[in-house]
C-alpha atoms as an extended CHARMM CRD file, in Angstrom:
* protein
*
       101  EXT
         1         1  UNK       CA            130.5680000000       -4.7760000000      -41.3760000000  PROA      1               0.0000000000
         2         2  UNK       CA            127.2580000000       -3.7180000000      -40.2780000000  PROA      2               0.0000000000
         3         3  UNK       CA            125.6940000000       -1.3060000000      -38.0970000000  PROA      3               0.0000000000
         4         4  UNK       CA            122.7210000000       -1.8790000000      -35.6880000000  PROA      4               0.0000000000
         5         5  UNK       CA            121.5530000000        1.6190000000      -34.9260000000  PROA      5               0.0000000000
         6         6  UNK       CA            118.4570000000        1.5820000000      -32.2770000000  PROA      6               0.0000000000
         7         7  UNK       CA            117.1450000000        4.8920000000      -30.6980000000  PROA      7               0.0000000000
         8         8  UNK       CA            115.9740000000        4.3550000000      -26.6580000000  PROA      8               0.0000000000
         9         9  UNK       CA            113.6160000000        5.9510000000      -24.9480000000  PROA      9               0.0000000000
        10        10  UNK       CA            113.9380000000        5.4420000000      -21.4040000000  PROA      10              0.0000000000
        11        11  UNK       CA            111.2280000000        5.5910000000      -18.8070000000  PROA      11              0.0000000000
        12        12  UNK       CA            111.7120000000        8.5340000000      -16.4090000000  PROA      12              0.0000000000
        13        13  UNK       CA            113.6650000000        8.5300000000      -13.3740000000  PROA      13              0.0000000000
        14        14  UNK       CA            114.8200000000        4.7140000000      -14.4500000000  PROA      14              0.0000000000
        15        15  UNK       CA            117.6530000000        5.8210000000      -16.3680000000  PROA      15              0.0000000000
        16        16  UNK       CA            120.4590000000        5.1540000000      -13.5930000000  PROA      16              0.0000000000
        17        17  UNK       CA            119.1850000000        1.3840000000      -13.5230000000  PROA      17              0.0000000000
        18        18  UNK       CA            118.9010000000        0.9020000000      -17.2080000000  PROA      18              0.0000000000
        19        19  UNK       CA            122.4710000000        1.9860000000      -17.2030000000  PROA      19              0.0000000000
        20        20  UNK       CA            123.7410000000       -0.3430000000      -14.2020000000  PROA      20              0.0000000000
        21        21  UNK       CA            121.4470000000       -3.3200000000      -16.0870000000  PROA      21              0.0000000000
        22        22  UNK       CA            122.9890000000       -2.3830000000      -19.7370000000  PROA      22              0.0000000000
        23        23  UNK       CA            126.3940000000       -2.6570000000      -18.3530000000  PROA      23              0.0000000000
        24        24  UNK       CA            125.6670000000       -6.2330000000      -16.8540000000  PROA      24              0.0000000000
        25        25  UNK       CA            123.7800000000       -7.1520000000      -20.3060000000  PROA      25              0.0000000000
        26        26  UNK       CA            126.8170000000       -5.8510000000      -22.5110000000  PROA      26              0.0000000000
        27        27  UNK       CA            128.6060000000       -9.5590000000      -21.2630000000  PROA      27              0.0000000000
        28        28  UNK       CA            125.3140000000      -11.6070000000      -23.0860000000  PROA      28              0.0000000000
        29        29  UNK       CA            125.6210000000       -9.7720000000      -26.5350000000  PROA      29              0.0000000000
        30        30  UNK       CA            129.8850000000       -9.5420000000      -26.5550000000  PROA      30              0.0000000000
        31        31  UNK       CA            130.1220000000      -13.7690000000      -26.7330000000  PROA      31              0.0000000000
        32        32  UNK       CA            127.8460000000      -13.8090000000      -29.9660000000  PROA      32              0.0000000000
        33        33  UNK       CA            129.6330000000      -14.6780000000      -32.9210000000  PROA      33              0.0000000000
        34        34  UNK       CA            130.0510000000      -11.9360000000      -35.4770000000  PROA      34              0.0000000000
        35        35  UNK       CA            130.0430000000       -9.1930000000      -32.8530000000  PROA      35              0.0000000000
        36        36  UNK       CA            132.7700000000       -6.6760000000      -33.3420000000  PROA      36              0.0000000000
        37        37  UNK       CA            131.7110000000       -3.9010000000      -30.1530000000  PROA      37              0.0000000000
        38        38  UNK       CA            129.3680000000       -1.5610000000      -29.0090000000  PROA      38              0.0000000000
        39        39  UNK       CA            128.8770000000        1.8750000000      -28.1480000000  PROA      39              0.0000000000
        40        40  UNK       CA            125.3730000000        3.5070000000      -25.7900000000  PROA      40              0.0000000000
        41        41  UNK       CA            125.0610000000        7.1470000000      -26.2250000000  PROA      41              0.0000000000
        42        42  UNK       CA            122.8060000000        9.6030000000      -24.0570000000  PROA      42              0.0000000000
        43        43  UNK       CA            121.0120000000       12.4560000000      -25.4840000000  PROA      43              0.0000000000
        44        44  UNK       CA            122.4920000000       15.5800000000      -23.7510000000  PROA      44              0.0000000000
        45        45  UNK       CA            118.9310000000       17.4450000000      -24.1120000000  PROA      45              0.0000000000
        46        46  UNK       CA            116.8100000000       14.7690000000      -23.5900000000  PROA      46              0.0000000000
        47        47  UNK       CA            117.5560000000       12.7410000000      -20.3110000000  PROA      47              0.0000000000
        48        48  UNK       CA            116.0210000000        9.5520000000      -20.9650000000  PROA      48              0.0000000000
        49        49  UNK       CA            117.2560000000        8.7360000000      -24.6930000000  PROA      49              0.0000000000
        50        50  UNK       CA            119.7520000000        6.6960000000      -26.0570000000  PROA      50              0.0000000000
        51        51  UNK       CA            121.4750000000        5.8870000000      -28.9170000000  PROA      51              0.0000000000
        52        52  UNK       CA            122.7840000000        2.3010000000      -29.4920000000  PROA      52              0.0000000000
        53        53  UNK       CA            125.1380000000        1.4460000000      -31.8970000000  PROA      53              0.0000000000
        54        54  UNK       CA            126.2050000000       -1.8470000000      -32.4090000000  PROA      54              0.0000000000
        55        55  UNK       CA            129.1100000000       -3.5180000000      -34.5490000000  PROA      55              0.0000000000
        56        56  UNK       CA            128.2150000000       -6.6570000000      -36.4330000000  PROA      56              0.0000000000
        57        57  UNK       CA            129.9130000000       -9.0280000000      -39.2090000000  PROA      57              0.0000000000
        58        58  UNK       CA            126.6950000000       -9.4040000000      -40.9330000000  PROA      58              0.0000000000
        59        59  UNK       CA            123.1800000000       -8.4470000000      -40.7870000000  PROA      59              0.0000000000
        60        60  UNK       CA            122.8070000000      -12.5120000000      -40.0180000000  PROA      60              0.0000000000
        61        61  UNK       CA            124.8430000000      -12.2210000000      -37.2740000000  PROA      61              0.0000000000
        62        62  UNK       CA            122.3330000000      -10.0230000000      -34.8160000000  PROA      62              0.0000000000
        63        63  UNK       CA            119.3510000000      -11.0040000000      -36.8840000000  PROA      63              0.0000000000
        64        64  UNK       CA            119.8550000000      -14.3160000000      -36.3570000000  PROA      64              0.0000000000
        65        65  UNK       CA            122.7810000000      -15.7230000000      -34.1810000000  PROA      65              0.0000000000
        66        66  UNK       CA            122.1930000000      -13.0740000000      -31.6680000000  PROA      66              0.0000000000
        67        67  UNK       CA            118.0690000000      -12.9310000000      -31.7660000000  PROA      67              0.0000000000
        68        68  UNK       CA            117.3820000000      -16.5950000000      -31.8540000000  PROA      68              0.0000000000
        69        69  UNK       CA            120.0850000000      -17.0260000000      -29.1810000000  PROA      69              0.0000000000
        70        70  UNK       CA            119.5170000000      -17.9410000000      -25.6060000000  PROA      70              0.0000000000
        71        71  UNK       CA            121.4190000000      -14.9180000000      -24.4310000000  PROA      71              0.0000000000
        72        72  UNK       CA            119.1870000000      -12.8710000000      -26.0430000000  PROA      72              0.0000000000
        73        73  UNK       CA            116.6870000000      -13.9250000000      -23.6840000000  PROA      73              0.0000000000
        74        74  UNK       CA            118.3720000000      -12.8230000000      -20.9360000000  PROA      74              0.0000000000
        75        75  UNK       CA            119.2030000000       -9.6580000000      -22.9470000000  PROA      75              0.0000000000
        76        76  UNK       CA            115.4580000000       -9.0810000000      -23.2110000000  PROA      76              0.0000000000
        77        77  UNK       CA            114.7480000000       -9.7570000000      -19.5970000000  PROA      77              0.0000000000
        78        78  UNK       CA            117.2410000000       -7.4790000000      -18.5640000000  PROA      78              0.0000000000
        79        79  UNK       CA            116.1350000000       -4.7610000000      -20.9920000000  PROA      79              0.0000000000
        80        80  UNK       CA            112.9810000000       -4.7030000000      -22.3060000000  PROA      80              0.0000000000
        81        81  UNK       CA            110.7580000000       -3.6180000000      -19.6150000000  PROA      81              0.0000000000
        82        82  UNK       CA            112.8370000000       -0.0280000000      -19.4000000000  PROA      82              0.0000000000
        83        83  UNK       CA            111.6260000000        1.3640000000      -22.9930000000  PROA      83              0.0000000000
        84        84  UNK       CA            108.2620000000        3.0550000000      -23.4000000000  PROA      84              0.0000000000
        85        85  UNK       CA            107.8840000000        3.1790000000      -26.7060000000  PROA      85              0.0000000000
        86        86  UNK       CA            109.8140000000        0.1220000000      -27.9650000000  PROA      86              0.0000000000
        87        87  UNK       CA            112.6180000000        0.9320000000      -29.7670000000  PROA      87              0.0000000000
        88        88  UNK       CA            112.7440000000        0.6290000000      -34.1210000000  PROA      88              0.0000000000
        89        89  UNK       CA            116.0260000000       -0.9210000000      -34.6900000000  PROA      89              0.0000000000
        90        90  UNK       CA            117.6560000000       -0.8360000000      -38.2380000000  PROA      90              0.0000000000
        91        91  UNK       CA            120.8810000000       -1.7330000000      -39.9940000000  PROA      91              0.0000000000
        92        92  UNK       CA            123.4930000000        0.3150000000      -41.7610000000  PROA      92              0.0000000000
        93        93  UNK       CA            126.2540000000       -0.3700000000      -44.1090000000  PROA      93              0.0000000000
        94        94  UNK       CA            128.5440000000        1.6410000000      -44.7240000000  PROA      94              0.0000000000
        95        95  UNK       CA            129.1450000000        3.4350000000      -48.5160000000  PROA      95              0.0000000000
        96        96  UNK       CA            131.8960000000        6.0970000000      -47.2190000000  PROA      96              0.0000000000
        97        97  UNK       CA            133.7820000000        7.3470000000      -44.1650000000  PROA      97              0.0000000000
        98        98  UNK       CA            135.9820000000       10.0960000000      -43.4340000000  PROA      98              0.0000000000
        99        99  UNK       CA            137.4340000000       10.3630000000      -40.1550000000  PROA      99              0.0000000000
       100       100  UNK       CA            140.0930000000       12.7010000000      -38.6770000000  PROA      100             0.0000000000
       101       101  UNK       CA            142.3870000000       10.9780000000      -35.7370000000  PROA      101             0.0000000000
């Protein structure tokens, strides 16, 4: 499994929309193939960041199913205008885990 990490910054005093337009944009990326869930985060000190984390099958999978998809379109229409500056995505792999239930 992979990990799609992306940090957001938000532009001020637009964070309550981003949030009502990232919950209607979570139903374009959960019908890709290869996607396994996702989680959005906000920064408790800073009021317009976010941390999204994103569960993929393979680095193919949001690189290219997702990215080259039509849905990602609309993802990007939804989306795109809210972050100033645009947000560095990356991918993660895990190499060990330790987690207490």
């Amino acid at each position: 499994m992979i990990l799609e990490t992306a940090i957001l910054y938000v532009k001020e005093r637009e964070t309550k929309q981003f949030e009502k337009d990232f919950d209607s944009a979570s139903e374009y990326i959960s019908g890709i193939k290869g996607y396994k869930g996702h989680t959005l985060k906000k920064c408790i000190e800073q009021e317009n960041k976010y941390l999204l984390l994103v569960d993929w099958e393979t680095l193919e999978d949001h690189t290219v199913g997702f990215r080259t998809s039509d849905v990602y379109l609309k993802w990007k229409e939804l989306l795109h205008h809210y972050y100033d500056p645009f947000p560095v995505v990356e991918h993660y792999k895990t190499v060990m885990e330790n987690k207490k239930e």
